[in-house]
C-alpha positions in Angstrom: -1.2 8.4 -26.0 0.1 6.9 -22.9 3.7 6.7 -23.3 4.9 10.1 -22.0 2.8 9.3 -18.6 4.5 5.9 -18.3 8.4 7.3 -19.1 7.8 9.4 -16.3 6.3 6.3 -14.2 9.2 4.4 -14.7 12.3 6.5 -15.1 11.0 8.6 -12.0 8.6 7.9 -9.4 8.8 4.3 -10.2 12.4 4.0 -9.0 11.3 5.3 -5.3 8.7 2.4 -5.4 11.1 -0.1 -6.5 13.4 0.9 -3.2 10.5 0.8 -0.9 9.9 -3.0 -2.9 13.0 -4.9 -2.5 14.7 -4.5 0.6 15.4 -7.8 0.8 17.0 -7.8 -2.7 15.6 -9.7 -5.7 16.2 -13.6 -5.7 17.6 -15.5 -8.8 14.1 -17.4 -9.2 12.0 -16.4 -12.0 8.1 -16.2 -11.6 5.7 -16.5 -14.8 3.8 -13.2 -14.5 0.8 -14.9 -16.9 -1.4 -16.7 -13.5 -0.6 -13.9 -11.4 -1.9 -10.7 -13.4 -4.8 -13.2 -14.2 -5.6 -14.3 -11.0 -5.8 -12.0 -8.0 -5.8 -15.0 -5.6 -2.7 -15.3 -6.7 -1.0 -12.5 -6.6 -2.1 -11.9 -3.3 -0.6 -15.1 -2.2 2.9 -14.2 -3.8 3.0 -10.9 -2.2 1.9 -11.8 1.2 4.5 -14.4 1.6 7.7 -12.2 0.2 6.7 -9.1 0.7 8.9 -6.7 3.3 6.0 -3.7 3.4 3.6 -6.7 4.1 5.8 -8.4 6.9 5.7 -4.6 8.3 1.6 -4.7 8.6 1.8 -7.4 10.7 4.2 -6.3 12.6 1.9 -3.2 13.4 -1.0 -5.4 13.9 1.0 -7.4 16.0 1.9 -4.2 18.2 -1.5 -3.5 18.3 -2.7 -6.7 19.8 -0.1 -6.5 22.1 -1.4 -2.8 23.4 -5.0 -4.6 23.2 -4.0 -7.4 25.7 -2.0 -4.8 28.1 -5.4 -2.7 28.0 -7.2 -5.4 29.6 -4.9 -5.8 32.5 -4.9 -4.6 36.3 -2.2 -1.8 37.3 0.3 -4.0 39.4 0.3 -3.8 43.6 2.8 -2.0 45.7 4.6 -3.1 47.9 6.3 -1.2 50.3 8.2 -1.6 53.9 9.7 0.8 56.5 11.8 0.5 59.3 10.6 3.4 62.3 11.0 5.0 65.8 14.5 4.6 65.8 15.8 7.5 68.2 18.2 10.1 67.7 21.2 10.2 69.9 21.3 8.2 73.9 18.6 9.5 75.4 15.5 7.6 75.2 12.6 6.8 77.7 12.5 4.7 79.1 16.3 5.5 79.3 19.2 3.3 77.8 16.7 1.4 75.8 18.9 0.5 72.1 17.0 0.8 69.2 16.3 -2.6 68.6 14.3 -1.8 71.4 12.4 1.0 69.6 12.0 -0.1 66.1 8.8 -0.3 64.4 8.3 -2.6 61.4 5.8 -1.8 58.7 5.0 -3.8 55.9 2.0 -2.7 53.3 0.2 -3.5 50.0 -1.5 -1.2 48.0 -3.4 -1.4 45.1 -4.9 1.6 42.7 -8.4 0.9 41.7 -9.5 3.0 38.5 -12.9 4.6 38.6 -14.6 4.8 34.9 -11.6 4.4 33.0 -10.7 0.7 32.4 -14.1 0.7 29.4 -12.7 3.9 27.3 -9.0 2.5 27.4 -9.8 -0.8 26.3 -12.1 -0.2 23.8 -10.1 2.5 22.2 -7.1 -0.4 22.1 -9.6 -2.9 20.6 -10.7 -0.2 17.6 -7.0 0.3 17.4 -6.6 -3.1 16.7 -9.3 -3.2 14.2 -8.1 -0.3 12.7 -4.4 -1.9 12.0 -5.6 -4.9 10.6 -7.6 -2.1 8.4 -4.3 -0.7 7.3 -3.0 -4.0 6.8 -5.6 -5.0 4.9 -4.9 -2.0 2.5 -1.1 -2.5 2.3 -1.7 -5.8 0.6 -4.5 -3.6 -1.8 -1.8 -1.1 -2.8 0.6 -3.8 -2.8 -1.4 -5.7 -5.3 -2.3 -2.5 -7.3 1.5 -2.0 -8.0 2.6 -5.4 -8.6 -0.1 -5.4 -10.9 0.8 -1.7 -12.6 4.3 -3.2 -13.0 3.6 -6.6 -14.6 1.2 -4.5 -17.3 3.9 -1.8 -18.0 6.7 -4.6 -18.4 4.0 -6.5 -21.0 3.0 -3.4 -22.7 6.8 -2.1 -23.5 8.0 -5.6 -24.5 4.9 -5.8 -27.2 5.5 -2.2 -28.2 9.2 -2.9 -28.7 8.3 -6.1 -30.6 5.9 -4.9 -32.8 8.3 -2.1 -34.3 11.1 -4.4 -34.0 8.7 -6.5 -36.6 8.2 -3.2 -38.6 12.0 -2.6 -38.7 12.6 -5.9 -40.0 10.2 -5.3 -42.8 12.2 -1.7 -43.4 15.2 -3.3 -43.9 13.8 -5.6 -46.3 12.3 -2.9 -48.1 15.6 -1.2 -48.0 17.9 -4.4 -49.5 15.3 -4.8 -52.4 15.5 -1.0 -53.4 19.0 -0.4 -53.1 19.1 -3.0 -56.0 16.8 -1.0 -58.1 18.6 2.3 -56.9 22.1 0.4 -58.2 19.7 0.3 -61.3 18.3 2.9 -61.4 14.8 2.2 -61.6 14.4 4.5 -58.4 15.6 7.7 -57.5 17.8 8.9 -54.7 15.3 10.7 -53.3 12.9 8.1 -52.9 15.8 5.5 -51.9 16.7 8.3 -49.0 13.0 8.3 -47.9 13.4 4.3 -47.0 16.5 4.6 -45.6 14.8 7.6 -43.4 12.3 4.9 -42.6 15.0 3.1 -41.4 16.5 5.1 -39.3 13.4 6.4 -37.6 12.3 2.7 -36.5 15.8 2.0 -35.0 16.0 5.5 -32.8 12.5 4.3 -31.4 13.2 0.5 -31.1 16.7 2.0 -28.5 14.2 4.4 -27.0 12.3 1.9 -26.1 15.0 -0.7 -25.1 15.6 1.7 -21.9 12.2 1.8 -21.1 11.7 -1.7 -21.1 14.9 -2.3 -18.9 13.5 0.3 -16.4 9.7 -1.4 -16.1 11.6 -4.9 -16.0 13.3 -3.9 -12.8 10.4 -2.6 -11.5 8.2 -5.6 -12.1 11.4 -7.8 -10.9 11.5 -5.7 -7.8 7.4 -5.9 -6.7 7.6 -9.6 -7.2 10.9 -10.4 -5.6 11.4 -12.5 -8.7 12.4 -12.1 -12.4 9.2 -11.4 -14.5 8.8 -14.2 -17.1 5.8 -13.2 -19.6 5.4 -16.6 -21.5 2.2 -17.2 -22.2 0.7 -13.6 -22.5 0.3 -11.6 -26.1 -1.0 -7.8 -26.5 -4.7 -9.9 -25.6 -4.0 -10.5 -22.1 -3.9 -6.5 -21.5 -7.9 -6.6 -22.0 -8.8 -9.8 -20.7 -6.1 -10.2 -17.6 -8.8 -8.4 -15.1 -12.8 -8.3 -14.7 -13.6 -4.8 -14.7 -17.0 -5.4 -12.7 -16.8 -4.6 -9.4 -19.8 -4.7 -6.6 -22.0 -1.8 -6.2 -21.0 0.3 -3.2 -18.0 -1.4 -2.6 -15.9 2.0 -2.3 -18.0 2.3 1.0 -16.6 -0.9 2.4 -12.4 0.2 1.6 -10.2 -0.8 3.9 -8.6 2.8 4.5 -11.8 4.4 4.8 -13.1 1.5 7.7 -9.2 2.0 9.5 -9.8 5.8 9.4 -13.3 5.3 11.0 -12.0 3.1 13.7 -9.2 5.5 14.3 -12.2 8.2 14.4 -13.8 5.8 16.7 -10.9 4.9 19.1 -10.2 8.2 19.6 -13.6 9.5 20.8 -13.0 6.7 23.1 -9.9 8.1 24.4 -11.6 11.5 24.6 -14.0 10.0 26.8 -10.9 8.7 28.9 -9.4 11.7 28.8 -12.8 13.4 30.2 -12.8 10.7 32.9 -9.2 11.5 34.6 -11.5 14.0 36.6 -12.8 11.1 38.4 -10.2 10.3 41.2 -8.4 7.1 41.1 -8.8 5.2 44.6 -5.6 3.5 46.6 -6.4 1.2 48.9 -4.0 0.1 51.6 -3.6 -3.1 54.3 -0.6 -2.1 56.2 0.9 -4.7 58.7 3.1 -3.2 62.1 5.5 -4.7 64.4 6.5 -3.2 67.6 9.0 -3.5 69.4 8.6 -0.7 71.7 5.9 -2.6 74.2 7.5 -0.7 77.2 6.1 2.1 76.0 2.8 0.2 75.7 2.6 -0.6 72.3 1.0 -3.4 71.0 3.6 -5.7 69.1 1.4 -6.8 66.4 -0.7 -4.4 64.2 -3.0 -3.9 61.4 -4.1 -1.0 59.5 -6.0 -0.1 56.4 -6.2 3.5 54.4 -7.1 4.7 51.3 -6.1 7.5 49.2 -7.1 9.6 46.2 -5.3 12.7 44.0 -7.6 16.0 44.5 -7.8 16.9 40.6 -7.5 20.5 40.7 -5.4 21.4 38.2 -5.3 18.3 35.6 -8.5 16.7 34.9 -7.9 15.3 31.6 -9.3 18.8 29.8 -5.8 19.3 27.6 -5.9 15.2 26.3 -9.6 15.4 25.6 -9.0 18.2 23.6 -6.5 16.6 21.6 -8.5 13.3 21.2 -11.5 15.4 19.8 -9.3 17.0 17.2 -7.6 13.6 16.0 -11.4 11.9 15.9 -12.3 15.2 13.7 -9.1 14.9 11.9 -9.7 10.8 10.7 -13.3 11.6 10.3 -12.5 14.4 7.9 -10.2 12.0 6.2 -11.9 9.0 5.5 -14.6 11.5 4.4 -11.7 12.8 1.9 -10.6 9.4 0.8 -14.4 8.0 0.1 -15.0 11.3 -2.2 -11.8 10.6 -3.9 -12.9 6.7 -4.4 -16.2 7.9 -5.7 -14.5 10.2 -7.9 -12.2 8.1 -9.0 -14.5 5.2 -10.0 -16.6 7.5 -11.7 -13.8 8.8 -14.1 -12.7 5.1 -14.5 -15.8 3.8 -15.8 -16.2 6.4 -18.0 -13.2 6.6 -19.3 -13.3 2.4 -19.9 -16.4 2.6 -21.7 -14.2 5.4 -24.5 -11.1 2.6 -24.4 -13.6 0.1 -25.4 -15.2 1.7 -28.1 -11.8 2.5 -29.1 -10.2 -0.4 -29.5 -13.5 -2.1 -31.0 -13.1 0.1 -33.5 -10.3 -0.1 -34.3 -10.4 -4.2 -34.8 -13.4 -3.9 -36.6 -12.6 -0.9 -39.1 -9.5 1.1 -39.0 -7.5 -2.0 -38.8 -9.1 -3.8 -42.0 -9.2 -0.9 -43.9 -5.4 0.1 -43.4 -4.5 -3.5 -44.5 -6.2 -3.4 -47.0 -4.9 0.2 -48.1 -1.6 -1.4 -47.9 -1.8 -4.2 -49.8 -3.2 -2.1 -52.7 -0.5 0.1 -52.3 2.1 -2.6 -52.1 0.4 -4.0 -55.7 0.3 -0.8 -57.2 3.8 0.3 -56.4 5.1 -2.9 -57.9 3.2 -2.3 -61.1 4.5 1.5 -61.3 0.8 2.8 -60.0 1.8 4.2 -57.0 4.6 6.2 -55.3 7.1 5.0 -53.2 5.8 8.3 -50.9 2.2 6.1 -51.1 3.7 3.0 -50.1 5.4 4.8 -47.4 2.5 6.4 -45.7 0.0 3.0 -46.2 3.0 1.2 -44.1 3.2 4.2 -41.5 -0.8 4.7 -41.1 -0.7 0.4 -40.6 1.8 0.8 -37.8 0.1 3.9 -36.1 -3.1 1.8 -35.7 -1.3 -1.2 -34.2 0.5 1.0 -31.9 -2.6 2.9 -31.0 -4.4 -0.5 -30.3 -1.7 -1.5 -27.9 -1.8 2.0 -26.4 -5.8 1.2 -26.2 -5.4 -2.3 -24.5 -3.1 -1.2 -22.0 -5.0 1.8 -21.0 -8.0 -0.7 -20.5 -6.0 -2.6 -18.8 -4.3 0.4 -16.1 -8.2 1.7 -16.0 -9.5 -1.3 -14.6 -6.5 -2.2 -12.3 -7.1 1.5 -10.8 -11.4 0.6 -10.7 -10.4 -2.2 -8.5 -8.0 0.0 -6.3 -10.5 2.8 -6.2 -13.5 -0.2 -5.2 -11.1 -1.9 -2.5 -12.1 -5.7 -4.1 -8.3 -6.5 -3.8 -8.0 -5.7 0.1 -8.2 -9.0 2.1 -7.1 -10.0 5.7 -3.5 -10.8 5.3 -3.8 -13.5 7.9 -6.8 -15.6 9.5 -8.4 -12.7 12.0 -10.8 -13.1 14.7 -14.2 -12.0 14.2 
């Protein structure tokens, strides 16, 4: 039911994953995978302190706080100086004055005063802020989500591949104890070709498998930065390992959606700064001047003040307010988007859990049972001549499918409720102590 699906998970897409997972390349150390895919806590711990994509949220919240703190601060003063009134060429009046007789001096510090623009820009970098620490807080979510998908697909292979490895063993059994009543003939070729076909077809899948299993070890190897060791876990831990209840509205409160709305919100913010760049910035000026051309009558010790002010004529901030406006449409749109999607999403997977459930229930209480039993009557007749070897056959075969198919059935309970908590956001957390 789910194994096509999961090939194509592991062989393909997986394999992107696994590069964007271990940059830092696996370490020799082996991690039981039991307390981690039953504990969230956890797993979150582990992943926070070894994971590269992790160490790169920070890194962006970091930045972040870094453009918050330079938001808050003053543009810096000019300084500026000038050396004047130096003539060209000898003639000067009074005459045969040198120009250390004529030089002016000026010194002067300025400073630009912004006019309605200090609240927008610091604002938007504090929603910024909030916003990474958002993102972050979803990283470790997907993180978590994908660790977790990992560990499940390595446990789920490894049981498959065990359970027909157990039903191959029996094959062969079967196989030894009727080649000695083929060698006397108390059974015919054809039925003697019929277990060896048995055989056959448990040993292609068992290989098949053996490939798959590699492939979702290396994943799970890769997202933990460790070598998966499932001691302690049995086809069980597949419906147990996770609580499928999650809080009521809790898809309103997801970490992408809240960093979306804060992007939404820093940039009407810088829209409004944008709007503001029509207000004219004021320089202000105290200039100090020193003479030394007092035979002219100039007075040897001066100050002055000024101030200036750009006419906004052609750029008043109309073009970057434009742009602003579309990105704060663009993240409202999307966090719009993303909350459908969740809603969706955690409609399909409850649904869906409540049919796995019934499924496997089933299964335990009925199928199961009465395929054992089928078996064991079919194993008591054939030895007493009442039954085919063709009976036998399919009794063995139906027993199988229903394992398998419970398997199938605890692991798709088990990838349902891992995506209900990524679709609810339960598993996104701050990824360090934040201020509130």
């Amino acid at each position: 039911m789910l194994r096509l699906p999961l090939a194509a998970l592991l062989v393909g897409g997986a394999w992107t994953r696994v590069a964007e997972a271990s940059p830092r390349g696996l370490t020799s150390r082996s991690v039981v995978v039991a307390p981690l895919l039953r504990e969230p806590e956890k797993l979150r711990s582990w992943l926070l302190t070894r994971s590269p994509v992790l160490d790169a949220a920070r890194a962006r919240v970091a930045s972040a706080q870094a453009e918050q703190q330079q938001s808050r601060l003053w543009d810096n003063p000019v300084l500026d100086a000038a050396l004047g009134n130096l003539a060209l060429g000898s003639h000067t009046e009074p005459r045969g004055l040198t120009w250390q007789q004529t030089a002016t001096v000026d010194l002067g510090l300025s400073q630009t005063v912004e006019l309605g623009k200090r609240g927008p820009r610091q604002r938007a970098a504090t929603l910024r802020l909030r916003a990474a620490r958002a993102q972050a807080r979803d990283q470790l979510a997907e993180r978590v989500f994908l660790a977790r998908e990992s560990m499940g697909a390595l446990l789920y292979l490894t049981l498959r591949r065990h359970l027909l490895e157990e039903s191959l063993e029996d094959a062969r059994e079967v196989a030894r104890l009727e080649a000695k009543r083929h060698e006397q003939q108390e059974l015919s070729g054809v039925d003697y070709d019929r277990v060896l076909l048995e055989v056959v077809g448990l040993e292609q899948q068992v290989e098949a498998l053996g490939s798959e299993v590699a492939a979702a070890r290396a994943s799970c190897d890769a997202f933990l930065l460790a070598s998966c060791d499932l001691v302690g876990l049995d086809e069980h831990s597949l419906d147990t390992a996770l609580p499928a209840a999650v809080p009521d509205g809790a898809e309103e409160r997801r970490a992408d959606v809240a960093a979306l709305r804060l992007e939404a919100a820093a940039a009407r913010e810088e829209q409004t700064l944008a709007r503001r760049r029509a207000i004219p910035d004021v320089s202000l000026r105290v200039g100090y001047t020193h003479s030394h051309f007092q035979s002219s009558g100039d007075n040897p010790n001066v100050f002055s003040f000024g101030v200036a002010m750009p006419i906004t004529l052609f750029d008043h901030g109309q073009a970057a307010a434009a742009q602003a406006s579309a990105r704060a449409a663009e993240a409202k749109a999307s966090a719009e988007a993303s909350l459908r999607g969740a809603r969706v999403a955690l409609s399909l997977a409850r649904a869906r859990l409540q049919a796995v459930r019934h499924n496997i229930q089933t299964i335990e209480q009925r199928s199961l049972p009465l395929a054992e039993s089928v078996l064991t009557a079919s194993e008591t007749a054939f030895h007493r001549g009442g039954a085919s070897l063709t009976d036998l056959l399919l009794a063995r075969r139906a027993k199988l499918q229903l394992r398998l198919e419970l398997l199938d059935s605890r692991h798709a309970l088990f990838v349902l409720t891992n995506e209900l908590r990524r679709a609810a956001g339960v598993d996104a957390v701050a990824l360090d102590q934040e201020p509130s």
